[in-house]
matplotlib code that plots the C-alpha trace (Angstrom):
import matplotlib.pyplot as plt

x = [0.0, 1.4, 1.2, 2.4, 5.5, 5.3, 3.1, 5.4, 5.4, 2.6, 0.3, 3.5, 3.0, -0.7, -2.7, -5.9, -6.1, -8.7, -10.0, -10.1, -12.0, -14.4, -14.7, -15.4, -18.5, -19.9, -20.2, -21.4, -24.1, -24.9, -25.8, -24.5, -24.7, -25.0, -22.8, -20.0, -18.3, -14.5, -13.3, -9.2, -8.7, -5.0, -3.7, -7.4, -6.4, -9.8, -12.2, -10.7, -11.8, -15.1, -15.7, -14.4, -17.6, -19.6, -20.0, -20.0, -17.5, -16.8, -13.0, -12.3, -8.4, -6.5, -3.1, -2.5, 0.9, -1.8, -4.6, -1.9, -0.6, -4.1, -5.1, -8.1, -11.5, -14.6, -16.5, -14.3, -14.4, -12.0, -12.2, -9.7, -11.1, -11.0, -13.0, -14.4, -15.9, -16.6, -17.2, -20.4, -24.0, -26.7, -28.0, -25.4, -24.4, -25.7, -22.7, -19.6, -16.0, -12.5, -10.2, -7.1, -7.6, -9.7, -6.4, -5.1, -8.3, -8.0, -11.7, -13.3, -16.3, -16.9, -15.6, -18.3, -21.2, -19.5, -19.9, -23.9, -24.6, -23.8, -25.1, -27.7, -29.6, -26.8, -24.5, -20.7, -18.2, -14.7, -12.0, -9.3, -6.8, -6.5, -2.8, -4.3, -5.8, -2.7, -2.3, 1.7, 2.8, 6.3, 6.7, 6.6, 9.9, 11.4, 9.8, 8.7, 8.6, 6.7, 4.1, 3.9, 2.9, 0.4, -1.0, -1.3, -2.4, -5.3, -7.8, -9.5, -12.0, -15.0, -13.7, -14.0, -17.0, -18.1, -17.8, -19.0, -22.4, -23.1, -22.2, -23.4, -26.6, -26.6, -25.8, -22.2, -21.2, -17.6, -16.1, -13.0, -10.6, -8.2, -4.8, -3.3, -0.1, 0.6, -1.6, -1.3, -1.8, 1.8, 0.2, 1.5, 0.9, 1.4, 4.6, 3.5, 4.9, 7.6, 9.7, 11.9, 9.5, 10.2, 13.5, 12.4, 13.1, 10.1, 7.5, 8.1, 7.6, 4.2, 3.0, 2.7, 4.0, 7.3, 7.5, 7.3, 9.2, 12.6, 15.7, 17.8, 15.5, 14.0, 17.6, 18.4, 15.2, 15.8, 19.6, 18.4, 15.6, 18.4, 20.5, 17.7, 16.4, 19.8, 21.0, 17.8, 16.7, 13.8, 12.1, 13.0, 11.6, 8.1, 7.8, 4.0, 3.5, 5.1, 2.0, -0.3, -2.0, -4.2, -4.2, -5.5, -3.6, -6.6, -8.4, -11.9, -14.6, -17.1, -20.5, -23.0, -26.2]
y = [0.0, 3.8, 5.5, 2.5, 2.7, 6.5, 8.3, 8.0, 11.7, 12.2, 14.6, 16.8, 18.9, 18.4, 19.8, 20.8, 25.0, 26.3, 28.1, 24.8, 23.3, 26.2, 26.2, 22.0, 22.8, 25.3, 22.9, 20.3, 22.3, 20.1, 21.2, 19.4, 16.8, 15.4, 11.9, 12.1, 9.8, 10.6, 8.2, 8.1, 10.3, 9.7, 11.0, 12.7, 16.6, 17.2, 14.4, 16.4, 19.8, 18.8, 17.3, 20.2, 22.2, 19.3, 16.6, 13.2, 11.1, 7.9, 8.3, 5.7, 5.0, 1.5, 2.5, 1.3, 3.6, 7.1, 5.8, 5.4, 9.4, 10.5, 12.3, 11.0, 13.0, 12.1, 12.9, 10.8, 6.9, 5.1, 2.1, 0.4, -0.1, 1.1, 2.9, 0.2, -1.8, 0.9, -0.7, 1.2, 0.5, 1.1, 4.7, 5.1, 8.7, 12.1, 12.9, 11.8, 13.8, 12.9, 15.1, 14.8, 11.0, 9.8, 9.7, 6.5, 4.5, 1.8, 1.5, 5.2, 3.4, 1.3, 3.5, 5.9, 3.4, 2.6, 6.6, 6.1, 3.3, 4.5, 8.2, 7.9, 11.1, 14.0, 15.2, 13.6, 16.2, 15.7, 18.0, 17.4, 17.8, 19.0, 19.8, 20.7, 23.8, 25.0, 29.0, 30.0, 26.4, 27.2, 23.8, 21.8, 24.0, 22.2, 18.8, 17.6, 13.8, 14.6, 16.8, 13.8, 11.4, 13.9, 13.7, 10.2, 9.5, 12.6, 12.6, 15.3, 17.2, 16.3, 12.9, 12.5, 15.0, 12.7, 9.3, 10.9, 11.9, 8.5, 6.1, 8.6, 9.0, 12.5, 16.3, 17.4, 21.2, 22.2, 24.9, 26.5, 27.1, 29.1, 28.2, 30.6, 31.6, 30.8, 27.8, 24.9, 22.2, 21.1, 19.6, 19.8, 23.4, 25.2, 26.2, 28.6, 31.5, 30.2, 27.6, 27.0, 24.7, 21.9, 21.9, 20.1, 16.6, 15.9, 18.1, 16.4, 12.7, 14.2, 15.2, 11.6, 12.4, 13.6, 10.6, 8.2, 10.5, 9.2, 10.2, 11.0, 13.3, 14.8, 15.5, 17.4, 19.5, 20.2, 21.3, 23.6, 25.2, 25.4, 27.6, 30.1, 30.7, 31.4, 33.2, 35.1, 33.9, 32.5, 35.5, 37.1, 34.8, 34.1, 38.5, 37.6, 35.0, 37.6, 39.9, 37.3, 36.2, 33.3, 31.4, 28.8, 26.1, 23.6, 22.7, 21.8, 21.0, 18.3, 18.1, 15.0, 15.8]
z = [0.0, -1.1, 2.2, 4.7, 2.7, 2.2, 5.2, 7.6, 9.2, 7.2, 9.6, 10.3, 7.5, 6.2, 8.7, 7.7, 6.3, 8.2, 4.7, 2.8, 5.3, 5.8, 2.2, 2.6, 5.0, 2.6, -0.7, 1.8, 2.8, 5.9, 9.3, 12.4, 14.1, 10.3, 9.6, 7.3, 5.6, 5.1, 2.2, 2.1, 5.6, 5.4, 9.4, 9.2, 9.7, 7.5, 9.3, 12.9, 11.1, 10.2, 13.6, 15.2, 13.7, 15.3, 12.4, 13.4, 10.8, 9.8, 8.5, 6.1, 5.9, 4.2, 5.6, 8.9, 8.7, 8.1, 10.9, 13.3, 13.1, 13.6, 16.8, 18.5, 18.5, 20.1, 16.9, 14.8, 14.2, 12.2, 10.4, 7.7, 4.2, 1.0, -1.3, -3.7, -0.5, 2.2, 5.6, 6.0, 5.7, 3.1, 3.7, 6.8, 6.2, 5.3, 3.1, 1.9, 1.6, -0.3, -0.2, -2.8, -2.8, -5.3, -7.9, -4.9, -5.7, -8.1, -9.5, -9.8, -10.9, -7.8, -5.9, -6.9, -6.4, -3.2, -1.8, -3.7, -1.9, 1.6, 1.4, -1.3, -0.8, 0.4, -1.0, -1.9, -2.4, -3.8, -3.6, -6.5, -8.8, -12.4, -13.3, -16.8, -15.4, -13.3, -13.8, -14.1, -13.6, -13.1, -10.8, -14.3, -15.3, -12.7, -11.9, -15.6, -14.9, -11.5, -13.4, -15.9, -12.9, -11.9, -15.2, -15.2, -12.4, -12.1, -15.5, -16.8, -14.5, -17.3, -17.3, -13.1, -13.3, -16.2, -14.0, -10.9, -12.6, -14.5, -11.3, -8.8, -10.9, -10.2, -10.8, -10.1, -10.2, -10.1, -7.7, -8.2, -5.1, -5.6, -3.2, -0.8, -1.0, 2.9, 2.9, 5.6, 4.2, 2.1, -0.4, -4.7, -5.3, -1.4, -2.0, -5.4, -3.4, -1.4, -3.4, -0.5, 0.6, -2.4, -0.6, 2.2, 1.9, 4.9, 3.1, -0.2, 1.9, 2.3, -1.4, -3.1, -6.6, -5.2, -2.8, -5.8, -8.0, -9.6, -7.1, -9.7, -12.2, -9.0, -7.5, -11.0, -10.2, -6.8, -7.4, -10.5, -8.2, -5.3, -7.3, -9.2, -5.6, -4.1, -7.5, -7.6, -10.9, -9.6, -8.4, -11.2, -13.2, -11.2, -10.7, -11.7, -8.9, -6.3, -6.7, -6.2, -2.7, -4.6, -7.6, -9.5, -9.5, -11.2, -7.8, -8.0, -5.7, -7.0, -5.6, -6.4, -5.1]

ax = plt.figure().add_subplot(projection="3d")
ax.plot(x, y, z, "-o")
ax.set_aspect("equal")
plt.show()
């Protein structure tokens, strides 16, 4: 499994951003004490922030490596399974949330029925990835092979909206979310603003495509980023990004409801 050879350390650096998970509540739409359904919870910092506003969630995690890093909350039960055959019950919750995860599940299809089958009337919301859509993509300059991986492993946002609307039987609407430039949560596209941060052999343990990247093409990257930042030819190349405090970097909410 990816993350019990890779999540080690995991929930040091991807702690749930309190504006990503305020924006989270909002597509849901749910009041509490609603039941959620966190499908791939990883160490959890999201299934914690949604039961911090008092939701009640079922956090649904394979790695024994990710469950064991997350932090107890009365509001939060965990149980080890995977998407395509949740250990829930018919009708069990009153909405479902995945969060950067659905590109680790092997059947999208199944996986989709799966979310149906256990919240069949609320709503199922996925947050995700389309590098296709990334505004000033400058970390592709660098990290080719890694934005390749990324491409492979995340479709088209039609093609998931596409799936999640003909297996979900349902509507999806898509939400843009545009990332912070002093965001939280370490995941691909956190460190837009502050490159440095790619540097940082701990935070790149915790962004999956850079965990599985190739050593040796990454360690051409990371010495060729080393040297524009400390030469300056970084920020003189990015002067754009600089000015910005968000951007769209191809993140999407999708909402089945």
């Amino acid at each position: 499994m990816v993350y019990d050879r890779i999540g080690l350390g995991y929930a040091k650096h991807r702690c749930a951003d309190p504006r990503l998970a305020g924006a989270l509540a909002e597509v849901l739409a749910l009041e509490p004490p609603a039941i959620l359904a966190d499908i791939g919870a990883g160490t959890g910092n999201y299934a914690r922030a949604m039961a911090d506003r008092g939701f009640h969630v079922e956090a649904v995690e394979p790695s024994a490596v990710m469950r064991a890093q997350a932090a107890p909350h009365p509001r939060v039960v965990w149980l080890g399974g995977v998407a395509e055959a949740l250990p829930l019950g018919e009708a069990s919750v009153d909405g479902v949330l995945c969060i950067l995860a659905s590109h680790h599940f092997s059947d999208l299809e199944t996986a989709i029925a799966e979310m149906a089958r256990v919240c069949p009337a609320g709503p199922i919301v996925w947050f995700t990835l389309d590098p296709r859509l990334e505004e000033l993509p400058w970390l592709r300059d660098y990290f080719p092979e890694v934005h390749q991986r990324g491409l492979r492993l995340l479709p088209p946002l039609e093609e998931v909206r596409g799936l999640l609307e003909l297996h979900s039987r349902r509507r999806v609407t898509v939400t843009s979310w545009l990332v912070p430039h002093d965001l939280e949560d370490c995941f691909w596209a956190s460190g837009w603003r502050r490159p440095e941060m790619y540097l940082d052999p701990e935070v790149r343990a915790c962004i999956s495509v850079f965990a599985l990247a190739d050593s040796t093409t990454l360690e051409e990257g990371l010495d060729r980023l080393r040297r524009d930042i400390e030469s300056g030819l970084w920020e003189a190349n990015c002067a754009t990004v600089l000015e910005r405090d968000v951007i769209d970097w191809g993140y999407r909410f999708l909402k089945a409801l």
